[in-house]
Chimera marker file (.cmm) of the C-alpha trace (Angstrom):
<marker_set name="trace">
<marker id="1" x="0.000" y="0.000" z="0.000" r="1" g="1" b="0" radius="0.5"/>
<marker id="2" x="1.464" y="3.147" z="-0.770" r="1" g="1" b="0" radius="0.5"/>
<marker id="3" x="0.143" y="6.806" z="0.439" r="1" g="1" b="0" radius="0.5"/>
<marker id="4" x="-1.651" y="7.445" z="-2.300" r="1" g="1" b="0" radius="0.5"/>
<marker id="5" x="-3.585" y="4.452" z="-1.462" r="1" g="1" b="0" radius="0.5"/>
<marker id="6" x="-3.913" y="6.116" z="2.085" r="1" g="1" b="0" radius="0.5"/>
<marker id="7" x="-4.387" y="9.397" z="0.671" r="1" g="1" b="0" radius="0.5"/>
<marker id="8" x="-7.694" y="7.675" z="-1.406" r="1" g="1" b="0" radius="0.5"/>
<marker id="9" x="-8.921" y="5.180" z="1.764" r="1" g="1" b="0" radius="0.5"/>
<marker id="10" x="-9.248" y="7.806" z="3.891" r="1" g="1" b="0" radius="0.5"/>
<marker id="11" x="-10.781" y="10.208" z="1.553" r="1" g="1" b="0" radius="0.5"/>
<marker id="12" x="-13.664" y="7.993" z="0.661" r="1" g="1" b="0" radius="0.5"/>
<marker id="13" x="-14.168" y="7.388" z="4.734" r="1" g="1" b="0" radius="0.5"/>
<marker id="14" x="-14.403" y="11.082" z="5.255" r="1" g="1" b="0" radius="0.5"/>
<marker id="15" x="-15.161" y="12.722" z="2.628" r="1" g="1" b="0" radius="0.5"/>
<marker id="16" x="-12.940" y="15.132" z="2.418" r="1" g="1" b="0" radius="0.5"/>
<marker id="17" x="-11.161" y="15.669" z="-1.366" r="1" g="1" b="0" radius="0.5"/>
<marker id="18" x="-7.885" y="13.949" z="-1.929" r="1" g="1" b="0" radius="0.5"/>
<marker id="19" x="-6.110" y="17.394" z="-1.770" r="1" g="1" b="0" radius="0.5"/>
<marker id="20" x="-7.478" y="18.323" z="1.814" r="1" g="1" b="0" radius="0.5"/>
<marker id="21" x="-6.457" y="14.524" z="2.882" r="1" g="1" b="0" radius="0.5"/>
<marker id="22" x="-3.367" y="14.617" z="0.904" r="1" g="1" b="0" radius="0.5"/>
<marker id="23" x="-2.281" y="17.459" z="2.874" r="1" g="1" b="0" radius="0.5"/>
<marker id="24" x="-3.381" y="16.111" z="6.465" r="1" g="1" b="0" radius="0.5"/>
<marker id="25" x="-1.536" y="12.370" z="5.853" r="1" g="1" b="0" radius="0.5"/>
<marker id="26" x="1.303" y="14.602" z="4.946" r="1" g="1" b="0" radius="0.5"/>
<marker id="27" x="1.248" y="16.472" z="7.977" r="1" g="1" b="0" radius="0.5"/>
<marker id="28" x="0.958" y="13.548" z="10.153" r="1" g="1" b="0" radius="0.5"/>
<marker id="29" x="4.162" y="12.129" z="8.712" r="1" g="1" b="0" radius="0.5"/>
<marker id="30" x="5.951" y="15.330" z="8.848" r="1" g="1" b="0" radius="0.5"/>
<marker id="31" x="4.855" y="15.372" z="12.588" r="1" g="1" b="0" radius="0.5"/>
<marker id="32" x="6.318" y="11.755" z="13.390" r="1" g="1" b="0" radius="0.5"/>
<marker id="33" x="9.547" y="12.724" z="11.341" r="1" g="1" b="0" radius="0.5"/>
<marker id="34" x="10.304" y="15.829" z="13.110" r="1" g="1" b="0" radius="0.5"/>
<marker id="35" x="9.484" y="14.541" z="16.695" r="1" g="1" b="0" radius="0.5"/>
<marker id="36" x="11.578" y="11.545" z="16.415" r="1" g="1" b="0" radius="0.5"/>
<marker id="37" x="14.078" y="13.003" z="14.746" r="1" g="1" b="0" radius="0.5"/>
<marker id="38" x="14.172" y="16.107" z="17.806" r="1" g="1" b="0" radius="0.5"/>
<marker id="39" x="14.425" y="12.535" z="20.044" r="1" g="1" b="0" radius="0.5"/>
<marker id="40" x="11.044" y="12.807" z="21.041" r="1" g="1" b="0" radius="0.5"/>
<marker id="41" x="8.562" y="9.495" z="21.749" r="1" g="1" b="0" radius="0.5"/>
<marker id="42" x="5.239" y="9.126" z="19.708" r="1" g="1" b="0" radius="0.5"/>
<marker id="43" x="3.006" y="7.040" z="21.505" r="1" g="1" b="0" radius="0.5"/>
<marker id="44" x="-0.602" y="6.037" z="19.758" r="1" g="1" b="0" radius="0.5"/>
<marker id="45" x="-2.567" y="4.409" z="21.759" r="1" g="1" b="0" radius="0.5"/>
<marker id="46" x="-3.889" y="1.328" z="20.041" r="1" g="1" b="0" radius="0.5"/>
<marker id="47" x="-0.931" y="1.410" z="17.488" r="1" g="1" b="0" radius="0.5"/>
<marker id="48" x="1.839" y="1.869" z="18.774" r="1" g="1" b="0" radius="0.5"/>
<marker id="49" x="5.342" y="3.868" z="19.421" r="1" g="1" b="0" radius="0.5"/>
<marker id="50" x="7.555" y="5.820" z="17.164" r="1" g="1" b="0" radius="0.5"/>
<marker id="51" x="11.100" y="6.320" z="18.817" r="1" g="1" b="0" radius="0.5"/>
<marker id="52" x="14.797" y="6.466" z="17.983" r="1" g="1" b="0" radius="0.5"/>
<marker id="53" x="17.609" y="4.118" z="18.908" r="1" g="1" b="0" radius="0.5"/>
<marker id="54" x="21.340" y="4.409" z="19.157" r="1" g="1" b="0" radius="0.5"/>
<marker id="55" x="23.736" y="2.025" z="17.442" r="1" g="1" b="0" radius="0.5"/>
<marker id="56" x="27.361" y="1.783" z="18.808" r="1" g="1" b="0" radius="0.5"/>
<marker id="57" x="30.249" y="2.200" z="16.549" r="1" g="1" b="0" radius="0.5"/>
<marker id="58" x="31.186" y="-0.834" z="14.896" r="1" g="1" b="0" radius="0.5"/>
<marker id="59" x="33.786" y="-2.451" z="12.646" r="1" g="1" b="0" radius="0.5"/>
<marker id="60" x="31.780" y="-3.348" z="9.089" r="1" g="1" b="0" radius="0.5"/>
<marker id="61" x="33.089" y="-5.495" z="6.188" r="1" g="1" b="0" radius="0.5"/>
<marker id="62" x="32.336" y="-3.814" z="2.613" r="1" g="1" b="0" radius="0.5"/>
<marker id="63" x="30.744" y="-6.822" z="0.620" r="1" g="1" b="0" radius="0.5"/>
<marker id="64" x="32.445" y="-6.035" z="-2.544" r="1" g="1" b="0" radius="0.5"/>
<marker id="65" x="36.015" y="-5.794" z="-1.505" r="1" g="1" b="0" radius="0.5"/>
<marker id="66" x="36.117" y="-7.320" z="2.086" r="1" g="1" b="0" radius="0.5"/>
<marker id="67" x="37.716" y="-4.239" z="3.281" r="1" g="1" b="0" radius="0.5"/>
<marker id="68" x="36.833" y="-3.238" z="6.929" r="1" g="1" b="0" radius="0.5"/>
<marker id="69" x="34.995" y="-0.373" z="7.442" r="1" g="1" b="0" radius="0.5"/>
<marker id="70" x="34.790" y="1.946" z="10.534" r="1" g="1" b="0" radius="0.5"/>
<marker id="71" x="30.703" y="2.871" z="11.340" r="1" g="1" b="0" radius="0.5"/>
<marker id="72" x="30.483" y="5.598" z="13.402" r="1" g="1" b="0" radius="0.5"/>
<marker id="73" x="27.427" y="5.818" z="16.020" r="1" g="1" b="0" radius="0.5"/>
<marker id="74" x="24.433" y="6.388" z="15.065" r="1" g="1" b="0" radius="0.5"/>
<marker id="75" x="20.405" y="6.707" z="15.821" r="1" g="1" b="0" radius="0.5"/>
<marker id="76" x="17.885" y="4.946" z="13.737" r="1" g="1" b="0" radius="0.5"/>
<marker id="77" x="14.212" y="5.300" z="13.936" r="1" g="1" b="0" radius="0.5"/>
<marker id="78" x="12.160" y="2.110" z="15.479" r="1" g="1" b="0" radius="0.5"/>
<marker id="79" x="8.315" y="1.220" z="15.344" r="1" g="1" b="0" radius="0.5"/>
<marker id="80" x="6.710" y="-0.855" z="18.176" r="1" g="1" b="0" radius="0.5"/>
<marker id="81" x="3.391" y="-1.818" z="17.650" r="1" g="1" b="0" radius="0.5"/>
<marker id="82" x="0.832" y="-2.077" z="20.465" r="1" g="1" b="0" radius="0.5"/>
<marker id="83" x="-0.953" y="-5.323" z="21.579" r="1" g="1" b="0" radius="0.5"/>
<marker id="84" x="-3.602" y="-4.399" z="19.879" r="1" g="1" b="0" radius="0.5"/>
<marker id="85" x="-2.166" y="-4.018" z="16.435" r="1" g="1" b="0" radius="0.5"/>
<marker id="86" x="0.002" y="-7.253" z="16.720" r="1" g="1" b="0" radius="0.5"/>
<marker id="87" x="-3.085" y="-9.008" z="17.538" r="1" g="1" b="0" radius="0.5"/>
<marker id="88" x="-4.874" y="-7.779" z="14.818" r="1" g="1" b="0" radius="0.5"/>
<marker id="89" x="-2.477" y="-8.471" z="12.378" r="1" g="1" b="0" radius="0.5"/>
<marker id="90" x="-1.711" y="-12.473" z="13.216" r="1" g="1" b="0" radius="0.5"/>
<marker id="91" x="-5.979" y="-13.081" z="13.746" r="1" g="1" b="0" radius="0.5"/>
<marker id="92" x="-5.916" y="-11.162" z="9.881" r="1" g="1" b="0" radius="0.5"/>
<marker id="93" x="-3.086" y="-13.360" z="8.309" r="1" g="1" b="0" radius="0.5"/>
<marker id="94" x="-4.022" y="-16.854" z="10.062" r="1" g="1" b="0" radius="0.5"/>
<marker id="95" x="-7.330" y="-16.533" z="8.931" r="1" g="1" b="0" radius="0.5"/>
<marker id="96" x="-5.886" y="-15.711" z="5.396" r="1" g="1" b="0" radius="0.5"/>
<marker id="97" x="-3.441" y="-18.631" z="5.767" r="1" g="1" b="0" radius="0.5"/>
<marker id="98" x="-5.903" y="-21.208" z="6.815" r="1" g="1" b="0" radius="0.5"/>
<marker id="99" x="-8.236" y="-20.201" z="3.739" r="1" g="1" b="0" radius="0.5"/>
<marker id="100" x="-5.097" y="-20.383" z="1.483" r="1" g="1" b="0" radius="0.5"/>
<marker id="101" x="-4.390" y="-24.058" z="3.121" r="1" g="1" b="0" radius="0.5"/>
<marker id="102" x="-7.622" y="-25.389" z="2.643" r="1" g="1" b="0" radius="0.5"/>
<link id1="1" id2="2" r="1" g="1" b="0" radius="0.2"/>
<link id1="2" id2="3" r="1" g="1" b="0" radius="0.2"/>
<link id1="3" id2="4" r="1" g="1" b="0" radius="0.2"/>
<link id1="4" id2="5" r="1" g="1" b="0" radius="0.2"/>
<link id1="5" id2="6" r="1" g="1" b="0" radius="0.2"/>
<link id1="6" id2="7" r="1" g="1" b="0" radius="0.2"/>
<link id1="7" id2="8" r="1" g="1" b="0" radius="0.2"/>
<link id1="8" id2="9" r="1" g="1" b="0" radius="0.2"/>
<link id1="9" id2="10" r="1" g="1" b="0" radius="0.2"/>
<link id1="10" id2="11" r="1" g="1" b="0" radius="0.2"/>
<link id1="11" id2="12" r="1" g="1" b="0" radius="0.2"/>
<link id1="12" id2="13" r="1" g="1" b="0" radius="0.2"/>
<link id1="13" id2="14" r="1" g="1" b="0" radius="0.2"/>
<link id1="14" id2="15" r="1" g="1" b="0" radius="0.2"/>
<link id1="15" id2="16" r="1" g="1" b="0" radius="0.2"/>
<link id1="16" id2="17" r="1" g="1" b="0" radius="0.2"/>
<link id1="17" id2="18" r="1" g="1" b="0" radius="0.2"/>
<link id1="18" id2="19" r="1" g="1" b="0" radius="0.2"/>
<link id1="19" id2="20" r="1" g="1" b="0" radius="0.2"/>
<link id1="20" id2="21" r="1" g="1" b="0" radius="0.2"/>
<link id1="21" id2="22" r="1" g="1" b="0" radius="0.2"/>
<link id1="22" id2="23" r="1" g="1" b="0" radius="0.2"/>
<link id1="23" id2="24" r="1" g="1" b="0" radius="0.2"/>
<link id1="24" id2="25" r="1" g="1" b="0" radius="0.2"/>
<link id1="25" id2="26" r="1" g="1" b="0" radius="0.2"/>
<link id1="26" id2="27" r="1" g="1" b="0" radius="0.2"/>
<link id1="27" id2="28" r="1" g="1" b="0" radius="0.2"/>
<link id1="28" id2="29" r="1" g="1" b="0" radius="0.2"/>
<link id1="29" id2="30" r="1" g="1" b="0" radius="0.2"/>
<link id1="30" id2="31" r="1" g="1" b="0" radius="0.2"/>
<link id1="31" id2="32" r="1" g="1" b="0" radius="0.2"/>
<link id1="32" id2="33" r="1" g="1" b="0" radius="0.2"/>
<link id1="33" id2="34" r="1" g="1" b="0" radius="0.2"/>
<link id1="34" id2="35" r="1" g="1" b="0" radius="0.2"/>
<link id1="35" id2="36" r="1" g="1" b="0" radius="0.2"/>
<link id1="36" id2="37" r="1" g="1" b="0" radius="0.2"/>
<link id1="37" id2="38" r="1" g="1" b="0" radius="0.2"/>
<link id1="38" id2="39" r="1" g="1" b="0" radius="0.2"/>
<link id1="39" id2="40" r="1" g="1" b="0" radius="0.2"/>
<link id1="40" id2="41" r="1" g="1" b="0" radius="0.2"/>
<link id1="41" id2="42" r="1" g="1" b="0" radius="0.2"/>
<link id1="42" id2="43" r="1" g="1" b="0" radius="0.2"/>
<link id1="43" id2="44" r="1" g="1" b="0" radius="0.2"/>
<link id1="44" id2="45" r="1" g="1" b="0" radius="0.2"/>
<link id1="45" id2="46" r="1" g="1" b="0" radius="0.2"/>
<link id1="46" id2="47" r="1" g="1" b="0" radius="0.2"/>
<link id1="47" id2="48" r="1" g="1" b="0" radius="0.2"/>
<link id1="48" id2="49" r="1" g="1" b="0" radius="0.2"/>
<link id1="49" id2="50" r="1" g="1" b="0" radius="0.2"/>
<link id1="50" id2="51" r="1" g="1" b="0" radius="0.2"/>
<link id1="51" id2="52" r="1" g="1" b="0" radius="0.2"/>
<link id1="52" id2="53" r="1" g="1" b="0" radius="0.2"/>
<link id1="53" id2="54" r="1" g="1" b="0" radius="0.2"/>
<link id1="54" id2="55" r="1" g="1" b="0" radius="0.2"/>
<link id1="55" id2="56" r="1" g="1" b="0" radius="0.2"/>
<link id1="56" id2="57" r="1" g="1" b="0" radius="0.2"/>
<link id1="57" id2="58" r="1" g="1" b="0" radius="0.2"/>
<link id1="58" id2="59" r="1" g="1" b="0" radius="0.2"/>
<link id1="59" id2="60" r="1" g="1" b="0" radius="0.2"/>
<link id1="60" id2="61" r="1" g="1" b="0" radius="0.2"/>
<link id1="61" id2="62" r="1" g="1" b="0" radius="0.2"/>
<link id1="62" id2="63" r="1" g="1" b="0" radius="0.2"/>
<link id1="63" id2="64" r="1" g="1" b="0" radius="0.2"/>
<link id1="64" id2="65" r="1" g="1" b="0" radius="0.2"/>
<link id1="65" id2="66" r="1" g="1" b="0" radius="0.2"/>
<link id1="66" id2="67" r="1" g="1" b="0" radius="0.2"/>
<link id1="67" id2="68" r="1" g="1" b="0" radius="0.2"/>
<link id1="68" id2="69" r="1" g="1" b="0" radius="0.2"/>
<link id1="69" id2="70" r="1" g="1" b="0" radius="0.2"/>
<link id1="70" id2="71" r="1" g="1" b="0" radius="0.2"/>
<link id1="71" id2="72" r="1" g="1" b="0" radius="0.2"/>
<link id1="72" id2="73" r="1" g="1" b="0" radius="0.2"/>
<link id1="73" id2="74" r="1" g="1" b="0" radius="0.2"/>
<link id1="74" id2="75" r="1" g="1" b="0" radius="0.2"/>
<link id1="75" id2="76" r="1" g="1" b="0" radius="0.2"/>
<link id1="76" id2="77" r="1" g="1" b="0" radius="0.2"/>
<link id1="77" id2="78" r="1" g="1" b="0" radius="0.2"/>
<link id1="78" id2="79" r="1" g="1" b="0" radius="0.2"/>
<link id1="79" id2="80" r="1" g="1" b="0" radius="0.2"/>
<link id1="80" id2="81" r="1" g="1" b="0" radius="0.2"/>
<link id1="81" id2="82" r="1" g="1" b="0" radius="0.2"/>
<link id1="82" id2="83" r="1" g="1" b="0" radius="0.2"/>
<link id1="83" id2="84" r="1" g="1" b="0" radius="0.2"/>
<link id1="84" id2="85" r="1" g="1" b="0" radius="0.2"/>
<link id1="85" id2="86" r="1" g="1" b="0" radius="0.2"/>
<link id1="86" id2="87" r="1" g="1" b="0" radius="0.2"/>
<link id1="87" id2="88" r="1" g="1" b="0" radius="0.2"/>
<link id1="88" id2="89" r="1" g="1" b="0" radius="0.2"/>
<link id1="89" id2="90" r="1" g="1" b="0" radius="0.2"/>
<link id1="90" id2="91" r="1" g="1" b="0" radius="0.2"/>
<link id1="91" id2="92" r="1" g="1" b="0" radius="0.2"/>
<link id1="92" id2="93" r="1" g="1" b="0" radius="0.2"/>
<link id1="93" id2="94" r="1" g="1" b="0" radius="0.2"/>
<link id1="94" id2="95" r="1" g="1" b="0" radius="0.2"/>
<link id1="95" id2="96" r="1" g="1" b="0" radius="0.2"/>
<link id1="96" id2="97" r="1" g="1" b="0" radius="0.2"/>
<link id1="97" id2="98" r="1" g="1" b="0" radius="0.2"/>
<link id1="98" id2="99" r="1" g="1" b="0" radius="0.2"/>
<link id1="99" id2="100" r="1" g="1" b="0" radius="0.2"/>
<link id1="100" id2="101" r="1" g="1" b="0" radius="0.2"/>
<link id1="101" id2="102" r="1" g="1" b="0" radius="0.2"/>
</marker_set>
């Protein structure tokens, strides 16, 4: 699914044009960017959490040549979904399986 597909799911929920929805998924996402990357925590109930993490430095190996190379820290952006959503998801995707198996 891709945002446009967002962009048009939510649009026919609401009823607002694709423009006016267009505009509000963007904002969202520009809202989760900025917080997360300013270190803040997004928590959504019944979702779940937006929040960085650090990486230590570490010794990599370039697949090409083999050559070691030096990573410097780092923070990279994690997603934890809620109890909610993971439930959702693997009652969804059995189902789906056990149709698929039958």
């Amino acid at each position: 699914m891709t945002k446009a597909d967002i962009v048009d799911e939510i649009a026919k929920a609401t009823g607002l044009t694709k423009i006016e929805t267009k505009a509000v998924v963007d904002g969202v996402f520009s809202s989760i960017i900025n917080a997360v990357s300013s270190g803040k925590r997004i928590e959504l109930r019944g979702f779940g959490v937006f929040k960085h993490k650090g990486r230590k430095p570490r010794m990599a190996r370039n697949p090409k040549t083999g050559d070691l190379v030096p990573l410097e820290k780092r923070f990279v952006p994690v997603f934890k979904p809620s109890p909610e959503f993971l439930q959702k998801v693997n009652e969804s995707l059995k189902v789906q399986m056990d149709v698929n198996n039958e």
